[in-house]
Wavefront OBJ file of the C-alpha trace (Angstrom):
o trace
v -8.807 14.773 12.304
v -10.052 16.773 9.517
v -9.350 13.811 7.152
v -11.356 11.573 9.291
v -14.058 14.413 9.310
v -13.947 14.939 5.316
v -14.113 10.958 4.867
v -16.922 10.966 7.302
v -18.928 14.207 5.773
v -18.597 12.004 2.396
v -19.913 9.145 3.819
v -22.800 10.456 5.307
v -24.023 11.639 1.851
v -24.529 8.293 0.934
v -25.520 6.870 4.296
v -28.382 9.488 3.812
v -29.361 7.301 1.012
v -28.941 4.222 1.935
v -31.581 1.511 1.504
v -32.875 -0.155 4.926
v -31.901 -4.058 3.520
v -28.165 -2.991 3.404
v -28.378 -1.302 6.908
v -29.434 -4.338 8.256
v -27.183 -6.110 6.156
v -24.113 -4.718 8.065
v -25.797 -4.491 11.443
v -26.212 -8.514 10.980
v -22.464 -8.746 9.338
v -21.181 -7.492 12.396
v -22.954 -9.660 14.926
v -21.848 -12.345 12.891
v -18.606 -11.073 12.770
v -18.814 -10.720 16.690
v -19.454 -14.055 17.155
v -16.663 -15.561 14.695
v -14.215 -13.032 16.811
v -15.230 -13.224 20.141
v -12.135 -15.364 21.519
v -10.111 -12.433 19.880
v -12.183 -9.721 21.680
v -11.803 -11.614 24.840
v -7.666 -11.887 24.352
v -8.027 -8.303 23.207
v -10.287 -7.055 26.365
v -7.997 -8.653 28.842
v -5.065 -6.498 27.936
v -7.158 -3.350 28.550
v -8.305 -5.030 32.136
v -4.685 -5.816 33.197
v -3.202 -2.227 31.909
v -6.363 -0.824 33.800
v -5.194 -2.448 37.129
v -2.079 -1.624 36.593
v -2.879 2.160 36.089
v -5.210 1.792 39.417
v -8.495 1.801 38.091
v -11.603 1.953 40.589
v -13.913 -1.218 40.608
v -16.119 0.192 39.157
v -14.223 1.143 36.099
v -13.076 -1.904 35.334
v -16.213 -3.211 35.377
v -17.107 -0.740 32.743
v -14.632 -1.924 30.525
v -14.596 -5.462 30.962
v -16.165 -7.584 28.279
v -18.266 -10.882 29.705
v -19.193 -13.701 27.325
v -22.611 -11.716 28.707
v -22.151 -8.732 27.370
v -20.741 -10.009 24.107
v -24.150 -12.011 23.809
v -25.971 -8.731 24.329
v -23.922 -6.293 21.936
v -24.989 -9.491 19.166
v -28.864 -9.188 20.168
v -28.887 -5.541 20.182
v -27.355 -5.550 17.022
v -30.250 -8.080 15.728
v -32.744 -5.883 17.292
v -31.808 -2.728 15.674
v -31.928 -4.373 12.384
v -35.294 -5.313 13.311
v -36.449 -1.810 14.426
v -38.120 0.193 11.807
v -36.362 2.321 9.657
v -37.004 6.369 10.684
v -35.491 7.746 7.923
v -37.786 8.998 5.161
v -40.881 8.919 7.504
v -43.714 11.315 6.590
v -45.536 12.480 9.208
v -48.271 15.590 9.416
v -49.164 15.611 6.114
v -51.979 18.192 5.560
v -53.367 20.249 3.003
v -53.631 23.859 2.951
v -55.866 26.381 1.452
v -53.609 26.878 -1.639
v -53.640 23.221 -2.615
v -50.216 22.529 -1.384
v -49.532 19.417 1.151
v -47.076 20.072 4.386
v -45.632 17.505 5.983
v -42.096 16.670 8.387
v -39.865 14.140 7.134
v -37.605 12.159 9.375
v -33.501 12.576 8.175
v -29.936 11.852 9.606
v -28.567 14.432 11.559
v -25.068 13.460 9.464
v -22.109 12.732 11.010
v -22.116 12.256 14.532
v -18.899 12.410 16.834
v -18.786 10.415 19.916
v -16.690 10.290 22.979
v -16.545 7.732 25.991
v -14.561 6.380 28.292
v -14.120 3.002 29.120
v -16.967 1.043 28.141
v -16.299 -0.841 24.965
v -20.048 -1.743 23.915
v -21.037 1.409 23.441
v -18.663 1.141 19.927
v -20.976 -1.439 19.073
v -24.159 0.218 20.544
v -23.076 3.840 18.753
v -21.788 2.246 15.066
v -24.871 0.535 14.973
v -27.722 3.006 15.846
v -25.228 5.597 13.500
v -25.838 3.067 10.561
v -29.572 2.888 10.744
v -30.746 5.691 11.241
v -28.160 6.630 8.493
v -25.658 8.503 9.533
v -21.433 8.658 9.520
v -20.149 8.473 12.979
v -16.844 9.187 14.422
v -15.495 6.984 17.687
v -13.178 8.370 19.844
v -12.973 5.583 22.760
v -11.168 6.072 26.370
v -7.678 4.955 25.952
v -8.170 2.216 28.564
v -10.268 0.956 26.318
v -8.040 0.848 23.267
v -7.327 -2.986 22.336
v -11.359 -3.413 22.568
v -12.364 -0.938 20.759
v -9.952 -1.756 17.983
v -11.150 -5.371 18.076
v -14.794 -4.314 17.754
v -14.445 -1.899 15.267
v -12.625 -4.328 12.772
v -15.964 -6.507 13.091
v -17.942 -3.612 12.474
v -15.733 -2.764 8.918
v -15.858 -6.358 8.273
v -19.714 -5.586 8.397
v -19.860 -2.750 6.543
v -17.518 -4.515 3.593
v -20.329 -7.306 3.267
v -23.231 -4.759 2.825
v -21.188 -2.482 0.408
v -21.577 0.599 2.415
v -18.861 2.674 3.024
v -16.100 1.747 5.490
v -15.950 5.258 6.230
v -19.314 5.601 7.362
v -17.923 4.317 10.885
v -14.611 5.598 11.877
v -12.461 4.802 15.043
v -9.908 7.238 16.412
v -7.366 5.145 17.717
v -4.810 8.385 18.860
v -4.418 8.393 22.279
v -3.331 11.828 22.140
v -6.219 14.383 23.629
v -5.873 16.637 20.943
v -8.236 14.440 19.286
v -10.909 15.169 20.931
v -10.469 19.338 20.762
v -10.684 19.269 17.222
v -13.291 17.019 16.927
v -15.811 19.217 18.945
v -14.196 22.115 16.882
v -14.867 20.716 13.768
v -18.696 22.146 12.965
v -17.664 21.867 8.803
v -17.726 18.010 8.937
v -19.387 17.231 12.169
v -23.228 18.331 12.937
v -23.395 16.609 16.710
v -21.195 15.441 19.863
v -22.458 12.715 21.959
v -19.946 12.185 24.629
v -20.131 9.745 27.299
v -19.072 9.588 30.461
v -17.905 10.908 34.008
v -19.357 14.550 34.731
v -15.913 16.151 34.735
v -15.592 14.715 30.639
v -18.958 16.239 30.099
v -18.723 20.002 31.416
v -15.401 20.182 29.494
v -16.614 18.607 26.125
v -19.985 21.314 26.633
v -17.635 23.999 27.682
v -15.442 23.826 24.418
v -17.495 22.009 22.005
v -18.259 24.026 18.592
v -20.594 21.490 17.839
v -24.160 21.260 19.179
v -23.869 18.296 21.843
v -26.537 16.118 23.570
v -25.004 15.283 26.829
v -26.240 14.083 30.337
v -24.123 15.339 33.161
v -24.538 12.740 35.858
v -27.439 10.308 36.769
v -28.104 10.702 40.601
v -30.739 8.642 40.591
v -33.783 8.166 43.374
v -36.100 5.832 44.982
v -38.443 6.809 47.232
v -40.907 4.432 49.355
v -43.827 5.924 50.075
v -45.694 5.398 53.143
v -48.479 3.240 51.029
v -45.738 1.176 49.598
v -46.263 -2.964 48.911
v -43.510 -4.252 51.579
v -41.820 -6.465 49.062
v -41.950 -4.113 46.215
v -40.257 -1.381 48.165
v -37.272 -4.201 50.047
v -37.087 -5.423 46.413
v -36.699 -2.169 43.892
v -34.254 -0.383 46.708
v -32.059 -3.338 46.704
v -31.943 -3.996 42.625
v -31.899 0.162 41.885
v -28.436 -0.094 43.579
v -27.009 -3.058 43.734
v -26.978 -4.495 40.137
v -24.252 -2.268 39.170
v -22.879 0.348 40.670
v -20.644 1.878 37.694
v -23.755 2.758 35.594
v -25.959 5.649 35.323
v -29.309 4.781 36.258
v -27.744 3.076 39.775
v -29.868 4.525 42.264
v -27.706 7.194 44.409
v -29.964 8.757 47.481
v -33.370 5.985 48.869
v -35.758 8.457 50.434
v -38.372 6.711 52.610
v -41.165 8.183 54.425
v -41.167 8.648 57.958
v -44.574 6.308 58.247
v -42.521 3.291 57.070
v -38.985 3.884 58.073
v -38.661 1.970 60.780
v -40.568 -0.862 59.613
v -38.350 -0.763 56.543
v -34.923 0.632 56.703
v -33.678 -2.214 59.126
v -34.200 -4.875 56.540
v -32.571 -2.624 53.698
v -29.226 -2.011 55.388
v -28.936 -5.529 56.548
v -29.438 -6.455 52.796
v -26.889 -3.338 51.765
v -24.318 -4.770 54.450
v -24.209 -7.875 53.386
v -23.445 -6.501 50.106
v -20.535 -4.185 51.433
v -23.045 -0.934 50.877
v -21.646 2.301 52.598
v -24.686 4.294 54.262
v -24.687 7.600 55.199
v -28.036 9.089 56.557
v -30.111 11.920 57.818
v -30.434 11.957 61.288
v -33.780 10.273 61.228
v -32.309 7.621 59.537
v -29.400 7.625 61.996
v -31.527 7.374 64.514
v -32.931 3.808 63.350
v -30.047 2.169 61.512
v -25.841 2.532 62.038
v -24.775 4.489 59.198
v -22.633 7.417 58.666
v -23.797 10.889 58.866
v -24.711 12.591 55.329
v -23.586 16.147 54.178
v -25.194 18.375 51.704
v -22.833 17.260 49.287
v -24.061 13.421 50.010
v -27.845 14.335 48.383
v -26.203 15.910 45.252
v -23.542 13.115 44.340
v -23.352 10.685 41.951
v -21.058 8.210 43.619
v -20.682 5.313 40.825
v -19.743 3.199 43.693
v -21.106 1.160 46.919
v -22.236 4.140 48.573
v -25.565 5.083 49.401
v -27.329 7.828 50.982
v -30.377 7.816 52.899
v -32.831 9.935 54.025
v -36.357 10.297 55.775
v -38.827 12.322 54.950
v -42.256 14.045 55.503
v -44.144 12.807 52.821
v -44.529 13.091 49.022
v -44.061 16.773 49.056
v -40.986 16.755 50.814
v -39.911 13.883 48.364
v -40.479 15.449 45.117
v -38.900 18.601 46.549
v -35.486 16.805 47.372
v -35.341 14.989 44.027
v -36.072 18.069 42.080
v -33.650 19.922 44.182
v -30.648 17.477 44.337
v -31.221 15.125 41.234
v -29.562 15.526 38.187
v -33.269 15.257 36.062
v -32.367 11.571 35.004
v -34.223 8.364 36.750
v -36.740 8.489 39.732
v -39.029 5.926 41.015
v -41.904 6.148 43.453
v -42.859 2.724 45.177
v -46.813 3.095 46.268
v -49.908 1.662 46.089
v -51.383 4.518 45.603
v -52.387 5.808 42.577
v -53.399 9.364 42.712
v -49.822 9.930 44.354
v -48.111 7.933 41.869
v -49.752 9.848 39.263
v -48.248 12.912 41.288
v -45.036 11.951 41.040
v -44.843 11.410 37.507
v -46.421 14.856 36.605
v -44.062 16.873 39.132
v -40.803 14.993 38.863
v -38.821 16.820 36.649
v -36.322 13.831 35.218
v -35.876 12.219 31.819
v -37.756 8.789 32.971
v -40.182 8.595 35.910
v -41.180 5.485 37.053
v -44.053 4.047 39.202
v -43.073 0.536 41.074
v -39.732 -0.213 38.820
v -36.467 -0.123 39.779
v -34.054 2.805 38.223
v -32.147 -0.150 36.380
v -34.162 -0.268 33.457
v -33.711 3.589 32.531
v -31.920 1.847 29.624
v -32.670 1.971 25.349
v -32.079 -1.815 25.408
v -34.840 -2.291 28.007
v -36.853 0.652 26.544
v -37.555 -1.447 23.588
v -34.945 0.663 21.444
v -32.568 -1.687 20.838
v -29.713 -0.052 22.042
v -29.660 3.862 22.985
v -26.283 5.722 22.156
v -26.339 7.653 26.027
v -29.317 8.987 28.015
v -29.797 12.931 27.738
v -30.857 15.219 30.440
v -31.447 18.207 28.301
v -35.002 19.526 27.311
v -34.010 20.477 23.597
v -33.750 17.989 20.404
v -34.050 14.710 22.463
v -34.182 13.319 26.061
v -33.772 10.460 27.868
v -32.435 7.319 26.122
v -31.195 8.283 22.572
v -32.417 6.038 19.995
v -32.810 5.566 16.330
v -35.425 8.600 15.964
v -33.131 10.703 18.212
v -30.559 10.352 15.696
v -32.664 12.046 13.133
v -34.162 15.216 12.983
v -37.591 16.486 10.566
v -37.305 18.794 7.558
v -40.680 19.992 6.164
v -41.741 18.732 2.647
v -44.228 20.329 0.188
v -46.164 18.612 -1.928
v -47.739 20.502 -5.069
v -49.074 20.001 -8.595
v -47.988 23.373 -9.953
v -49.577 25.653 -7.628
v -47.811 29.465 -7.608
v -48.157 31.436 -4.802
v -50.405 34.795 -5.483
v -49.226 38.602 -4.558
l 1 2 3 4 5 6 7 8 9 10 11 12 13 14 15 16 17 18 19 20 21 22 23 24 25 26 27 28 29 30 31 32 33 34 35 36 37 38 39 40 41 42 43 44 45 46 47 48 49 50 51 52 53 54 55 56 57 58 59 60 61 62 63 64 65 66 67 68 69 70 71 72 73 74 75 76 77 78 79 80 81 82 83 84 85 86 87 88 89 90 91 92 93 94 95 96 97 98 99 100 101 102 103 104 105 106 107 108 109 110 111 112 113 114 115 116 117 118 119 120 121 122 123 124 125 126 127 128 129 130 131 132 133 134 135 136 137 138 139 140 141 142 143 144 145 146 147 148 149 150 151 152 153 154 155 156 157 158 159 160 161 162 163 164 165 166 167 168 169 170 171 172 173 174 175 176 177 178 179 180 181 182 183 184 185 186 187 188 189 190 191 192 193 194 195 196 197 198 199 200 201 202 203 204 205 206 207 208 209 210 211 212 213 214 215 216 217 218 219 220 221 222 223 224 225 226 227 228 229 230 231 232 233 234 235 236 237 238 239 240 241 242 243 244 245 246 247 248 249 250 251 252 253 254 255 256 257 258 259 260 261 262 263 264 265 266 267 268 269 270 271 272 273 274 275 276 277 278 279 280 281 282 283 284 285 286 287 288 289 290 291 292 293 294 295 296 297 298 299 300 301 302 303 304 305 306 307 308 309 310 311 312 313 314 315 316 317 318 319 320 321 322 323 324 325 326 327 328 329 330 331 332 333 334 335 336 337 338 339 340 341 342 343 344 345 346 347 348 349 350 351 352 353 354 355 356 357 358 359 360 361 362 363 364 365 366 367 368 369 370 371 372 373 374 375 376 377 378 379 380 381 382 383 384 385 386 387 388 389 390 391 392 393 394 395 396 397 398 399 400 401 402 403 404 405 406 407 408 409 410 411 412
């Protein structure tokens, strides 16, 4: 590992300084060497499904890792839309002059080599190589080991990539040890690596922040909310409950706890759980919400869980104080979304909700970089400091100030 890390810490010199037309070169290299290769990434993908059934994976796992003709199609237009984004590096922003002649200014840079750690889910190789290369930095992948035969498929069309454009082939390295010592002395390594981004279940996040020597941008969890307020458009509401958790269920911005107001519940809530049941939806409910559909009773530990699975919990509640108080409370600070018609509480809930994406009359799904217009995002952070919420290109970088002068001396 501290080979990898020296290779990568000389790499990121010259991704540093890099010119834009060969970043884009390799991002477009390596969706065209995803589409020559995707029969081989399907062959390739299909051995990580069957070991993963094999080893018992949950549902919702394996749908993490598998790879659709789909997703292939997406991991190819996210690569084309980063190489369309604009290039942050070098950016001058804030440039004044002072008193003493002198300009000040920020200027965008790489934060340098960047480690990152997931399980499972193969596209994020694809989605972290290629927001690493433009915003130019090295990066180091270390992949879940269900996820092995993918990731080694993908990252040979991402050096196949990097070998048209003439950047270096270190600049994106795959760990392919399975062996979890890996990972300790890559978050122990703050000589060649400047960040962590790991990526996945809560458990793999505490213990990555717990030991890491390296500053790391995580996001614990993503118990995400809805809640219907009692000036809600009918449709709107049925329509963003049912979507926030029933696209996917083994993704982060899945919606975890629906909180309705009592003025609508019953008009509501019967509709939703027939829709839920007919998608095999486990509910478990206040006792309001008992009281008006068959579900099972929710704990305490029911409003604070991010279940990654067909479960749902449910709850009724006084109003938009009450709401804003649960989510706050219980939520993990990543998606929430009021459905009203009203505006001045809408504009509430935006101000008060303390999460890394608020929305107004949107489903959770689309607390994503891809939809955010970023092209891809390498994970969504629920800290405060450097970055939150989807990680993009800029959050990649970080500003240095610059000084501009024409021989001015500072006097005693």
């Amino acid at each position: 590992m501290a080979q990898v890390g020296q290779r990568a810490r000389k790499a990121s010199s010259l991704m540093a300084a890099s010119e834009t037309a060969k970043k884009n070169q390799a991002l477009l290299a390596t969706a065209d060497a995803i589409i020559a290769a995707k029969s081989t990434l399907m062959a390739a993908n299909q051995k990580d499904l069957l070991n993963g059934k094999e080893k018992g994976l949950s549902d919702a796992m394996l749908d993490r890792l598998e790879l659709t003709p789909a997703r292939l199609d997406t991991m190819i237009e996210s690569l084309s839309q980063v190489a369309a984004l604009a290039d942050p590096v070098g950016n001058i922003t804030d440039l004044d002059y002072r008193p003493s002649g002198i300009q000040v200014g920020k200027m965008r840079v790489p934060l340098g080599v960047i480690g990152i750690i997931y399980e499972s889910r193969p596209n994020v190789t694809i989605e972290a190589a290629s927001l690493c290369l433009k915003s130019g930095n090295a990066v180091i992948l270390r992949g879940g080991s269900e996820a092995l035969h993918s990731n080694q498929a993908l990252a040979a069309c991402i050096q196949a990539g990097l070998k048209a454009s003439g950047l270096p082939e270190d600049a994106v390295q795959v760990v392919e040890t399975k062996d979890r010592e890996a990972v300790h002395h890559l978050i122990t390594m703050p000589q060649y690596v400047d960040v962590i981004v790991p990526r996945g279940g809560k458990g793999l996040i505490e213990r990555i922040s717990n030991s890491a020597k390296v500053p790391v941008i995580k996001h614990l969890d993503g118990n995400c909310h809805v809640y219907i307020d009692s000036e809600a458009d009918t449709n709107k509401a049925l329509n963003i409950a049912f979507n926030a958790k029933t696209r996917r269920y083994g993704v982060c911005n899945a919606m975890e706890t629906l909180l309705v107001d009592q003025a609508c519940a019953q008009a509501l809530l019967p509709e939703l759980a027939q829709r839920y049941q007919e998608k095999g939806v486990e509910l478990r409910g206040c006792e309001q919400t008992q009281a008006i559909i068959d579900c099972t009773p929710a704990t305490d530990e029911d409003w604070s869980t991010e279940y990654i699975a067909p479960i749902l919990a449910v709850k009724v509640v006084a109003d938009l104080d009450q709401a804003i108080a649960h989510i706050n409370q219980y939520g993990s600070h990543h998606t929430d979304s009021i459905v009203t018609e009203n505006y001045t509480k809408g504009r509430r809930f935006l101000r008060e909700v303390d999460s890394a994406s608020v929305m107004i009359n949107a489903s959770t799904s689309f607390a994503d970089g891809f939809e955010y217009g970023l092209g891809a995002e390498i994970g969504i952070s629920t800290d405060k400091i450097h970055v939150r919420g989807p990680v993009g290109l800029v959050g990649l970088t970080s500003q240095k100030y610059i000084v501009l002068g024409d021989g001015q001396i500072r006097e005693p």
